[in-house]
C-alpha positions in Angstrom: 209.9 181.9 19.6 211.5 180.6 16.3 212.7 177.1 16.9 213.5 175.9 13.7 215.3 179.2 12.4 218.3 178.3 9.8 221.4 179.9 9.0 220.5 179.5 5.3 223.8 181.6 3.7 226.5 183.6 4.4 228.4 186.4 2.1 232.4 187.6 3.7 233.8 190.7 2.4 237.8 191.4 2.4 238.4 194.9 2.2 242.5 194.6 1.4 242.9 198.3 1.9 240.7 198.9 5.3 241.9 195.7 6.0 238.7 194.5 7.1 236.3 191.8 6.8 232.5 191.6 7.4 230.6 188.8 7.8 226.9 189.0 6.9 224.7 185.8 8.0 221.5 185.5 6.2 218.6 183.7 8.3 215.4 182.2 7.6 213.4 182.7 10.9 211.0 179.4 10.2 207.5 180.0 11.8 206.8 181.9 15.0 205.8 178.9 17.4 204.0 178.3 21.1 204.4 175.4 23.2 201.1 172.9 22.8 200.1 170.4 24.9 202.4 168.7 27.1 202.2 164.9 27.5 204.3 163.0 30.3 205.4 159.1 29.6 207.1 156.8 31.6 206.2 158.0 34.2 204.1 155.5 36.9 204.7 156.2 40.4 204.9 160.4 40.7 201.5 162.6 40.4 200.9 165.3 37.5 201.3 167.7 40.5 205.0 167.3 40.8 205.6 168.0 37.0 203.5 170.9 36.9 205.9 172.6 40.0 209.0 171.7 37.8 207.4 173.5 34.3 208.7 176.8 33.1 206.0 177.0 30.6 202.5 176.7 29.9 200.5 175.4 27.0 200.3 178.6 25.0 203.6 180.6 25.8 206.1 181.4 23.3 208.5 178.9 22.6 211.7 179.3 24.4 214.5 176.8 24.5 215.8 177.8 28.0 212.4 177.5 29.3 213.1 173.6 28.2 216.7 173.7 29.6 215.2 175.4 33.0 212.4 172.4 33.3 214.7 169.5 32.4 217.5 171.0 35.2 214.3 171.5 37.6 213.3 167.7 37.1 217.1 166.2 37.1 217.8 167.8 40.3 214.7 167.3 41.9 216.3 163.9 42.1 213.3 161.8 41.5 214.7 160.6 38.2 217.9 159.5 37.0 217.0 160.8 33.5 214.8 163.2 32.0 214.2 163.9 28.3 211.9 166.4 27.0 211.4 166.1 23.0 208.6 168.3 20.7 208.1 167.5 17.1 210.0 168.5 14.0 
Protein backbone atom coordinates (compact mmCIF):
# COMPACT_ATOMS: atom_id res chain seq x y z
CA UNK A 1 0.00 0.00 0.00
CA UNK A 2 3.21 2.27 0.34
CA UNK A 3 4.76 2.41 -3.10
CA UNK A 4 7.17 4.99 -2.76
CA UNK A 5 8.47 3.94 0.86
CA UNK A 6 12.47 4.80 1.20
CA UNK A 7 15.08 3.36 3.16
CA UNK A 8 16.02 6.86 4.35
CA UNK A 9 19.08 5.75 7.01
CA UNK A 10 20.64 3.16 8.67
CA UNK A 11 22.59 3.06 12.29
CA UNK A 12 25.04 -0.67 12.85
CA UNK A 13 26.11 -1.33 16.24
CA UNK A 14 29.34 -3.61 17.04
CA UNK A 15 29.12 -4.92 20.32
CA UNK A 16 33.05 -6.27 20.62
CA UNK A 17 32.26 -8.13 23.80
CA UNK A 18 28.80 -9.95 22.74
CA UNK A 19 30.29 -10.01 19.67
CA UNK A 20 27.30 -8.81 17.89
CA UNK A 21 26.05 -6.49 15.55
CA UNK A 22 22.50 -4.94 14.96
CA UNK A 23 21.40 -3.34 12.17
CA UNK A 24 18.55 -0.91 12.51
CA UNK A 25 16.94 0.48 9.09
CA UNK A 26 15.02 3.56 9.40
CA UNK A 27 12.03 4.03 6.81
CA UNK A 28 9.93 6.65 5.53
CA UNK A 29 6.63 4.90 4.54
CA UNK A 30 5.67 7.80 1.71
CA UNK A 31 1.82 8.13 1.46
CA UNK A 32 -0.61 5.22 1.83
CA UNK A 33 -1.77 4.84 -1.96
CA UNK A 34 -4.90 3.01 -4.18
CA UNK A 35 -4.70 2.18 -7.60
CA UNK A 36 -6.80 4.99 -9.91
CA UNK A 37 -8.02 4.67 -13.06
CA UNK A 38 -6.49 2.38 -15.39
CA UNK A 39 -5.96 3.51 -19.06
CA UNK A 40 -4.85 0.85 -21.89
CA UNK A 41 -2.64 2.17 -25.02
CA UNK A 42 -1.53 0.63 -27.89
CA UNK A 43 -3.71 -1.48 -27.92
CA UNK A 44 -6.10 -1.75 -31.44
CA UNK A 45 -7.29 -5.07 -32.22
CA UNK A 46 -8.32 -6.82 -28.56
CA UNK A 47 -11.66 -5.60 -26.63
CA UNK A 48 -11.51 -3.94 -22.96
CA UNK A 49 -13.13 -7.33 -22.06
CA UNK A 50 -9.94 -9.31 -22.35
CA UNK A 51 -7.89 -6.86 -20.13
CA UNK A 52 -10.45 -6.70 -17.47
CA UNK A 53 -10.05 -10.97 -17.13
CA UNK A 54 -6.27 -10.45 -16.90
CA UNK A 55 -6.56 -7.47 -13.84
CA UNK A 56 -5.66 -8.36 -10.32
CA UNK A 57 -6.96 -5.12 -9.23
CA UNK A 58 -9.61 -2.73 -9.33
CA UNK A 59 -9.78 1.12 -9.39
CA UNK A 60 -9.84 1.61 -5.68
CA UNK A 61 -7.82 -1.38 -4.05
CA UNK A 62 -4.77 -0.82 -2.11
CA UNK A 63 -1.79 -0.67 -4.03
CA UNK A 64 0.13 -3.79 -4.32
CA UNK A 65 3.13 -4.46 -6.48
CA UNK A 66 2.42 -8.17 -6.98
CA UNK A 67 -0.95 -7.40 -7.94
CA UNK A 68 1.01 -5.55 -11.06
CA UNK A 69 3.56 -8.54 -11.39
CA UNK A 70 0.34 -11.06 -11.35
CA UNK A 71 -1.51 -8.78 -14.28
CA UNK A 72 1.57 -8.26 -16.39
CA UNK A 73 2.47 -12.39 -16.12
CA UNK A 74 -1.54 -12.88 -16.84
CA UNK A 75 -1.21 -10.70 -20.13
CA UNK A 76 2.42 -12.07 -21.34
CA UNK A 77 1.25 -15.53 -21.17
CA UNK A 78 -2.09 -15.08 -22.40
CA UNK A 79 0.06 -14.87 -25.49
CA UNK A 80 -1.68 -12.13 -27.26
CA UNK A 81 1.21 -9.76 -26.97
CA UNK A 82 4.82 -10.04 -27.29
CA UNK A 83 5.20 -7.29 -24.66
CA UNK A 84 3.43 -5.83 -21.96
CA UNK A 85 4.31 -2.86 -19.77
CA UNK A 86 2.26 -1.50 -17.03
CA UNK A 87 3.70 2.00 -15.72
CA UNK A 88 1.77 4.47 -12.83
CA UNK A 89 3.14 7.86 -12.02
CA UNK A 90 5.84 9.02 -9.72
Amino acid sequence: GYPFAKISGQEVIADQEEKTISVNFFVNSGPRAKFGEINITGNHRTRRRYFNKKLFWSEGDIFSPNKIQCTQNALELGGLFSSVSIVYPD
